[in-house]
OpenMM code with the backbone's topology and positions (N, CA, C; nanometers):
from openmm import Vec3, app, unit

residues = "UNK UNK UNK UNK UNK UNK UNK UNK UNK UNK UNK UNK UNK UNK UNK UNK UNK UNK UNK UNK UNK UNK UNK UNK UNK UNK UNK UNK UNK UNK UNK UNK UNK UNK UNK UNK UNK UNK UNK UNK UNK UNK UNK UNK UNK UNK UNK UNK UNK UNK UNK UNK UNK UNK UNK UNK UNK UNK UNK".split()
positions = [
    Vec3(0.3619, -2.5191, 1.2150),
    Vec3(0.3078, -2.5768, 1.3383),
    Vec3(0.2988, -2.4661, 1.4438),
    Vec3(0.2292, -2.4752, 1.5231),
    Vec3(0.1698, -2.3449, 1.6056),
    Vec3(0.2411, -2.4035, 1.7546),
    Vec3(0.2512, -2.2736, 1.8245),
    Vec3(0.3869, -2.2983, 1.9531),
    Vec3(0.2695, -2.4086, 2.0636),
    Vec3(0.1498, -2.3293, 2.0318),
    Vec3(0.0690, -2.4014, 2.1715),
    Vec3(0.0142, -2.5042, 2.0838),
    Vec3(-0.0002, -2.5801, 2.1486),
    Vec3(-0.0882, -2.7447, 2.0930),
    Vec3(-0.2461, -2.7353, 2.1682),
    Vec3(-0.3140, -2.7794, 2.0900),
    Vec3(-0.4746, -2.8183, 2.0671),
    Vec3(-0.4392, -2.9508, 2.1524),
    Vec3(-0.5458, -2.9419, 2.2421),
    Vec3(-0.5595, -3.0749, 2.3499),
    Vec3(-0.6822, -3.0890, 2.3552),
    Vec3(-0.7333, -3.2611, 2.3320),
    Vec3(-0.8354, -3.3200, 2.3354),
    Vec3(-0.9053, -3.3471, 2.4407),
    Vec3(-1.0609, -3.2751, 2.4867),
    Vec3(-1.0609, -3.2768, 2.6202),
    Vec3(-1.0901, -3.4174, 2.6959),
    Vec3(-1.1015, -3.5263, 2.6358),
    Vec3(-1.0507, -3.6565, 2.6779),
    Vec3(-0.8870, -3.6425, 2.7633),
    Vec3(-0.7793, -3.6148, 2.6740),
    Vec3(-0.6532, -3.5943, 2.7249),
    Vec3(-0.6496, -3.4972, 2.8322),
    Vec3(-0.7484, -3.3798, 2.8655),
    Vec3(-0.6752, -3.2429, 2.9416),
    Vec3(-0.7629, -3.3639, 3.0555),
    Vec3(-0.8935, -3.4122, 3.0839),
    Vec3(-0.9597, -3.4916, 3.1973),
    Vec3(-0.8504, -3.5812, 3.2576),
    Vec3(-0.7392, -3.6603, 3.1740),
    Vec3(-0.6531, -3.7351, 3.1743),
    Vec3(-0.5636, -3.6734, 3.2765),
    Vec3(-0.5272, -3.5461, 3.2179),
    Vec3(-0.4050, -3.4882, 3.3299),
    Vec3(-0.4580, -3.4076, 3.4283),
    Vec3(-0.5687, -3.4000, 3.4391),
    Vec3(-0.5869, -3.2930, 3.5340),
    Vec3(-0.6317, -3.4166, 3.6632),
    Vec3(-0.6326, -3.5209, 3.6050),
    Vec3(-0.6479, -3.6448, 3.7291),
    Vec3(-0.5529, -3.6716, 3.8096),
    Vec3(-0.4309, -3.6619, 3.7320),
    Vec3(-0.3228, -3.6624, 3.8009),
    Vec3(-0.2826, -3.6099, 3.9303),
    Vec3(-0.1936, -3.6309, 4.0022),
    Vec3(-0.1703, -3.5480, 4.1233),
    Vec3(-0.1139, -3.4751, 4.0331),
    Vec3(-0.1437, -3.3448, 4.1572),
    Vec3(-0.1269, -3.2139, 4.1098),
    Vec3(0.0571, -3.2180, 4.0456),
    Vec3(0.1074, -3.2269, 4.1518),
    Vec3(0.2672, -3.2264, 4.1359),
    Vec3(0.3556, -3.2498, 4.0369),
    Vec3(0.2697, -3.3604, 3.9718),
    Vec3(0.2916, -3.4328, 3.8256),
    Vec3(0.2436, -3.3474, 3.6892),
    Vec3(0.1124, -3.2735, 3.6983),
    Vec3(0.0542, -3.2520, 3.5993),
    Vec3(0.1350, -3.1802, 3.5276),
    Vec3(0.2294, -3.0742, 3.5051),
    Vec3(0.3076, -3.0178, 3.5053),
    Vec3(0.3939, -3.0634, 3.3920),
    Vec3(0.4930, -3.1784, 3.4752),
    Vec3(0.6120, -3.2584, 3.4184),
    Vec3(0.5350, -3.3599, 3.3396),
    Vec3(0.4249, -3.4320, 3.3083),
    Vec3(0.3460, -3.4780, 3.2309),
    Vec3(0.2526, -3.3730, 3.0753),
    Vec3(0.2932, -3.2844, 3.1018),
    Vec3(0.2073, -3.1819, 2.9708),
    Vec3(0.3569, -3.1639, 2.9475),
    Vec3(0.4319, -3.1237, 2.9957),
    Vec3(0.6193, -3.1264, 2.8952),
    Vec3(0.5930, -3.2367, 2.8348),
    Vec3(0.6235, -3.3593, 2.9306),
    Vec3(0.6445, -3.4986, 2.8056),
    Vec3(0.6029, -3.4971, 2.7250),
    Vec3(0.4413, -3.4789, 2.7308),
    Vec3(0.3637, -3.5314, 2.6124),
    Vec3(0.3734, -3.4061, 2.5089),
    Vec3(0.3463, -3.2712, 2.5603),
    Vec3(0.3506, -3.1649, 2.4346),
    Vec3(0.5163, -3.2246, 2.3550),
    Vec3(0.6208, -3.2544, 2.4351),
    Vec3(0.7542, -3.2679, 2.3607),
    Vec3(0.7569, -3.3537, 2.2895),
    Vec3(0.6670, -3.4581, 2.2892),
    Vec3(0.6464, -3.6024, 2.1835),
    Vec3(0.5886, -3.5439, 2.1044),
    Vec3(0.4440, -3.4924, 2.1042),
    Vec3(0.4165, -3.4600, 2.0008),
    Vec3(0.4254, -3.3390, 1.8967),
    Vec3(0.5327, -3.2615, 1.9292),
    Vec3(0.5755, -3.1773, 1.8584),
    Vec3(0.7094, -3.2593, 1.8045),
    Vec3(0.7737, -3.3423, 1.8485),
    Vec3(0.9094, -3.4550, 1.7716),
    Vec3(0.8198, -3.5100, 1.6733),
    Vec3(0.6783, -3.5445, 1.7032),
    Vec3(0.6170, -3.6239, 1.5888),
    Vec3(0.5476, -3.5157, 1.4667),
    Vec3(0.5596, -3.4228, 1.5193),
    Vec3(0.4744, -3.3198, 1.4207),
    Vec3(0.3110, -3.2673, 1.4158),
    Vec3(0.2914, -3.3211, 1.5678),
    Vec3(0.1469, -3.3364, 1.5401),
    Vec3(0.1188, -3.1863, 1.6018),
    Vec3(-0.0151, -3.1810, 1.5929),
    Vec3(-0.0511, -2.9973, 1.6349),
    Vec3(-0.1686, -3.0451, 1.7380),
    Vec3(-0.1991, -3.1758, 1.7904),
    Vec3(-0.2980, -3.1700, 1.8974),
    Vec3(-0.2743, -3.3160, 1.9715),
    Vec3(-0.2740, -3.2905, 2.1209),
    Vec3(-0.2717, -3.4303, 2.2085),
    Vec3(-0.4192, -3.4766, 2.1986),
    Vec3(-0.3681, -3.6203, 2.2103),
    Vec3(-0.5000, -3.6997, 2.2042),
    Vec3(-0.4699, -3.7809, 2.3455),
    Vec3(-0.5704, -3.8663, 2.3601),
    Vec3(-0.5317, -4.0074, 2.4540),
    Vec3(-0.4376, -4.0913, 2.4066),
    Vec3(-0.4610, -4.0875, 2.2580),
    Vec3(-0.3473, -4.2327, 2.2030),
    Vec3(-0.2197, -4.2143, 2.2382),
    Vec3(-0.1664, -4.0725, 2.2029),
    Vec3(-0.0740, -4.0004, 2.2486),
    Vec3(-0.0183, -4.0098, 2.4047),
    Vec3(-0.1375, -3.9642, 2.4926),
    Vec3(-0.1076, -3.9840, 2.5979),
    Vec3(-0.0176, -4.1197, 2.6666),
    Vec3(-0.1209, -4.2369, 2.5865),
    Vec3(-0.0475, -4.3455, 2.6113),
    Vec3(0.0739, -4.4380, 2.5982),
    Vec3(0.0967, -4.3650, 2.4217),
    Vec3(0.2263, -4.3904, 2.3822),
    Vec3(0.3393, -4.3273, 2.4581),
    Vec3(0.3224, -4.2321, 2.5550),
    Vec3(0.4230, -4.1329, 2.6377),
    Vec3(0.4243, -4.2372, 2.7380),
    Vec3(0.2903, -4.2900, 2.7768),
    Vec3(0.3022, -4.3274, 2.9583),
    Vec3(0.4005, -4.5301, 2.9102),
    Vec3(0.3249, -4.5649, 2.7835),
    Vec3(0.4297, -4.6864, 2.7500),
    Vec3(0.5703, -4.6755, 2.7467),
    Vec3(0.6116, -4.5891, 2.6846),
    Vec3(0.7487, -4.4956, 2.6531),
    Vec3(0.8186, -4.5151, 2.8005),
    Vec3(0.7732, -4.4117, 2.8511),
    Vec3(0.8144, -4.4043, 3.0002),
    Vec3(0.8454, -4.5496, 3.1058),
    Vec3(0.7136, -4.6273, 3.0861),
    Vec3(0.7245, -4.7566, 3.1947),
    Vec3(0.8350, -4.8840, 3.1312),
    Vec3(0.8433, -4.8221, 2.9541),
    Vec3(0.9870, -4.9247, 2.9190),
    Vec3(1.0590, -4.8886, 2.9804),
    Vec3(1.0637, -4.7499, 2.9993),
    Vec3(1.2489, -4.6955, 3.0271),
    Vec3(1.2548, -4.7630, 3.2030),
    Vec3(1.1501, -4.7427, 3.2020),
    Vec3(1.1855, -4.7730, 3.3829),
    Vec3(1.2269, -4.9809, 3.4151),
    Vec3(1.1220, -5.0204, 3.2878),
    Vec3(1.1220, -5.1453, 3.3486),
    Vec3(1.2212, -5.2259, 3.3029),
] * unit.nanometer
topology = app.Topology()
chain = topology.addChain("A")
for resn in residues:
    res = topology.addResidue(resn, chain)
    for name in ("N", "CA", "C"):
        topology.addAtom(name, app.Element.getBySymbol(name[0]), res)
């Protein structure tokens, strides 16, 4: 598996929407999921399974 991850430019439009402040601590999460899962590129699906992930822990 390769150190940098392949990002889908659906997903990079995704974070670069973000406030700035966030974009950051949002490409950790998600590159860190999907390197636990093994994968070698973010997608949206991905994206979403992070942002579900996240709003359990909170809610």
């Amino acid at each position: 598996m390769a150190d940098k991850l392949e990002w889908d430019d659906a997903a990079k439009q995704r974070v670069d929407a973000a406030p700035f402040f966030v974009r950051k601590l949002i490409r950790h999460k998600v590159e860190k999921a999907a390197r636990s899962q093994g994968l070698d590129r973010v997608t949206e699906a991905l994206l979403d399974q992070v942002k579900q992930k996240q709003m359990d822990k909170q809610g």
